[in-house]
TORGUBA-769252 format. One record per atom (N, C-alpha, C): residue in three letters; x, y, z. Coordinates in pm, whole numbers, plus 50000, padded with zeros to 5 digits. Atoms other than C-alpha are relative to their C-alpha. Layout:
alaXYZ;...
***
This chain:
unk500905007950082;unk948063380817234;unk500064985150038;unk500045017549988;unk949403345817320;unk499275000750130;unk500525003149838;unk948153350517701;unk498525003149977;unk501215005350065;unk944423355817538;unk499624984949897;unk500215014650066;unk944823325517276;unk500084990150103;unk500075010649903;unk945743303617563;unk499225001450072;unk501525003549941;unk942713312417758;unk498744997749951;unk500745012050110;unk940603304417460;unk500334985649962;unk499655010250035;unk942243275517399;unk499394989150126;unk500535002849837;unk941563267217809;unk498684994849951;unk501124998350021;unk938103275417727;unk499374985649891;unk500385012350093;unk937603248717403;unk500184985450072;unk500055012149950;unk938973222517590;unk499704996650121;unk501385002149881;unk936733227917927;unk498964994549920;unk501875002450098;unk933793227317663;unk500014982949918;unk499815011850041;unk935183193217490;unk499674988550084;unk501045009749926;unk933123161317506;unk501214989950050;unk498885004750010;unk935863139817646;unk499574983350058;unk500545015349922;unk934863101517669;unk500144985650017;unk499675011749896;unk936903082117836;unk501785007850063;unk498764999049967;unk940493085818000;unk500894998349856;unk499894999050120;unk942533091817660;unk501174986249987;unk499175010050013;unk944423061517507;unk500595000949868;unk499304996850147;unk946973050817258;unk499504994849843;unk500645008650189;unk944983033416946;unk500195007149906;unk500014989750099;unk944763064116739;unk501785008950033;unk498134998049986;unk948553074216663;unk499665017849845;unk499764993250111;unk948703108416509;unk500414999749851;unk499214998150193;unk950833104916211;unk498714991749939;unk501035003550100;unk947563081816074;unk499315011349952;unk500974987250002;unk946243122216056;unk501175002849880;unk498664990750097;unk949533131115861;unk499615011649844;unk500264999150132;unk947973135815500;unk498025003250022;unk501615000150009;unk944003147615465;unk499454990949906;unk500515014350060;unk941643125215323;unk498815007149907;unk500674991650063;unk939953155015149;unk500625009349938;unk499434989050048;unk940783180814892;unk499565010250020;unk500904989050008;unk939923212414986;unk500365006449865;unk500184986950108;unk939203239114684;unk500185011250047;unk499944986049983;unk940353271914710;unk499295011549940;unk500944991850077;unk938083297214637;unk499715012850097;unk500484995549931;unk936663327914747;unk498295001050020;unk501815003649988;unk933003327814900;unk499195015050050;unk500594986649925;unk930553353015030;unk500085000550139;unk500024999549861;unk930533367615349;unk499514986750109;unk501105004949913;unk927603345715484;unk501014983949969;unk499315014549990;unk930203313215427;unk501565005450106;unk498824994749867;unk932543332915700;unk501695004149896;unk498934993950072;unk935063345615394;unk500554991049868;unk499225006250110;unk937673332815189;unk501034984350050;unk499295012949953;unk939233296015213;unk501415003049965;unk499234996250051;unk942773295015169;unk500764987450067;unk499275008749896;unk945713278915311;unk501755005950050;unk498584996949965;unk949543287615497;unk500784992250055;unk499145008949972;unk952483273215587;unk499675001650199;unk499715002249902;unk952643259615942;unk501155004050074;unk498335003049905;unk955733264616198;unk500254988550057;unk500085010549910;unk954533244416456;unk500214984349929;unk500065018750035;unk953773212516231;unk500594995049836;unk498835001550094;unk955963223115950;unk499494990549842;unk500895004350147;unk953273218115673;unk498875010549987;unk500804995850042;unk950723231915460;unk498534999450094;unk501545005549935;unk947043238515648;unk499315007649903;unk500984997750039;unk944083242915440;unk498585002750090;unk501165000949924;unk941193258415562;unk498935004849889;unk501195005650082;unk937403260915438;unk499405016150053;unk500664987649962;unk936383299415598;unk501105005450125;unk499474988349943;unk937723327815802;unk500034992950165;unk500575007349868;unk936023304716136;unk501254990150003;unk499055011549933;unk938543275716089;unk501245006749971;unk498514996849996;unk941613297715977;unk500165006150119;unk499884996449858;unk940963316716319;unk500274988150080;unk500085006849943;unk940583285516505;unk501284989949965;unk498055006150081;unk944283267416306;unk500595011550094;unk498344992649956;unk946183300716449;unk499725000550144;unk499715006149879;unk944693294716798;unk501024987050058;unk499045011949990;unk946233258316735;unk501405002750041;unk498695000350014;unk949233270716632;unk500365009750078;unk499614992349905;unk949823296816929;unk499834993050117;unk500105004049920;unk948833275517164;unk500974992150085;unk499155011249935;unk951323259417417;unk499324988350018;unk500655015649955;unk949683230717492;unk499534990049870;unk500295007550120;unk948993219517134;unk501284999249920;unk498005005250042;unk952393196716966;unk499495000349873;unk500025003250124;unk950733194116622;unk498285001049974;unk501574999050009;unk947173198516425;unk499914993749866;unk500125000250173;unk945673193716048;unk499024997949983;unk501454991150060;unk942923192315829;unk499304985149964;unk500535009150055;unk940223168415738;unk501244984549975;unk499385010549937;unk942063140415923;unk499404989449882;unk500655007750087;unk939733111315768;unk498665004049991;unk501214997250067;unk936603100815637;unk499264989950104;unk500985007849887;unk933683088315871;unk498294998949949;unk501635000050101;unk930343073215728;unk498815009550090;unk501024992249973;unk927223087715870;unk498594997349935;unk501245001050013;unk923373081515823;unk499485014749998;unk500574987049990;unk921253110615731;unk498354996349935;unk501354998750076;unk917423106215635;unk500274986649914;unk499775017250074;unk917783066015564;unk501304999149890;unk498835004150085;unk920913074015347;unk501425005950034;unk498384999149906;unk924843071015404;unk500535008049914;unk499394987750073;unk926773100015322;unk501874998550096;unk498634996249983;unk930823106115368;unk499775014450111;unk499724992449920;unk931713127315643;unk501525001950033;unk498704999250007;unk935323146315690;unk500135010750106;unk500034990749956;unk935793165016005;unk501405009949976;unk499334988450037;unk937353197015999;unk501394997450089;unk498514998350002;unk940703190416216;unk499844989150134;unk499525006249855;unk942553173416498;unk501115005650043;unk498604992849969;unk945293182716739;unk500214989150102;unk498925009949908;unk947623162116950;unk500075013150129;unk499604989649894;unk947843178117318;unk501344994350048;unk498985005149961;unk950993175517533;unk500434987750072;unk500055010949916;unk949423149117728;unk500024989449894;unk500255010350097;unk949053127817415;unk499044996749967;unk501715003050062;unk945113130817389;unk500165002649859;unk500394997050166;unk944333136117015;unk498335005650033;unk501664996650002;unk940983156316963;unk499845001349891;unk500505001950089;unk939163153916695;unk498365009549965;unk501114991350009;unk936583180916580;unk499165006649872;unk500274994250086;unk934243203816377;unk500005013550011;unk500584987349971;unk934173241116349;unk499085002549923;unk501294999650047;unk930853253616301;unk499535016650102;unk500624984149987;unk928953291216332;unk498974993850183;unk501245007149877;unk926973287416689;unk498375005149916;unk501285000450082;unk923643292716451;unk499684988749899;unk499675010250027;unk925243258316296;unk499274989850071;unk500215007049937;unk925153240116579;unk498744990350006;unk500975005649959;unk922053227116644;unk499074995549844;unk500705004450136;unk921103215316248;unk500114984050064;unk500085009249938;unk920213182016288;unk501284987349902;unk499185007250127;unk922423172515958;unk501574997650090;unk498644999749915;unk925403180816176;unk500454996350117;unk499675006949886;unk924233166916497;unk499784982049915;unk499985010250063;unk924083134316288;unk501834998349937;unk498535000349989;unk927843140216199;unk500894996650099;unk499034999549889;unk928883146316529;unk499674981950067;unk499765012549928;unk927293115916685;unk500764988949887;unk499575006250016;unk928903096316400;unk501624995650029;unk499144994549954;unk932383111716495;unk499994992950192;unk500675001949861;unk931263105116864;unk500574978249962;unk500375014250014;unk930533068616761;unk501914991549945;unk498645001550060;unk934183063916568;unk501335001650093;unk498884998949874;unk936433077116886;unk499834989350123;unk500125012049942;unk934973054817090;unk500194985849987;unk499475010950048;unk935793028116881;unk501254999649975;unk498064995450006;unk939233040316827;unk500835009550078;unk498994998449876;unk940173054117153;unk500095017149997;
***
């Protein structure tokens, strides 16, 4: 099983937008604590399951997740060699949507071994392409570049 997670894992971070040579400005531990509460609840299928949350090994804390999509995508994290640490709704990032500013909280980050930090959303590929969410991403987009 781990010698499949690590070639998914391969796979995510071929596909990652990566833009620039990675630097030190952004210092993990500012990720330490989320900047969002998730609610635990259960949902219908068509929201990819039930939210929940489990203890970590790797980063030796609680992870909250929001559907069945990001608790799959946490135990890639946490099988992965190449990933030292992850967590949840890092911070909060403004965003424009239809002339008005809305709060935005992406779904996680992980520290690699090289010391990049990534910063992301998981999302259904029938997601993708809403325009509400490509308005997220470029604000996300817009925020790493300013902070490395």
């Amino acid at each position: 099983m781990r010698k499949t997670v690590n070639k998914v894992s391969t796979k995510i971070l071929k596909k990652a937008i990566w833009l620039s040579i990675p630097n030190t400005k952004i210092d993990p531990t500012d990720f330490q604590n989320p900047t969002r509460r998730i609610i635990l609840n259960k949902s219908s299928e068509e929201r990819h399951g039930t939210s929940g949350s489990y203890f970590s090994p790797k980063c030796k804390k609680r992870i909250f997740y929001e559907s069945k999509l990001e608790f799959d995508f946490f135990t890639s994290l946490e099988l992965s060699s190449d990933v030292i640490g992850f967590g949840f709704q890092p911070l909060k990032i403004e965003y424009k949507f239809n002339d008005y500013f809305y709060s935005y909280y992406p779904d996680f980050y992980y520290q690699l071994k090289n010391g990049s930090c990534v910063l992301g959303e998981v999302k259904k590929l029938n997601e993708m392409g809403l325009y509400l969410n490509w308005s997220k991403w470029k604000a996300m987009k817009r925020y790493c570049k300013k902070n490395g």
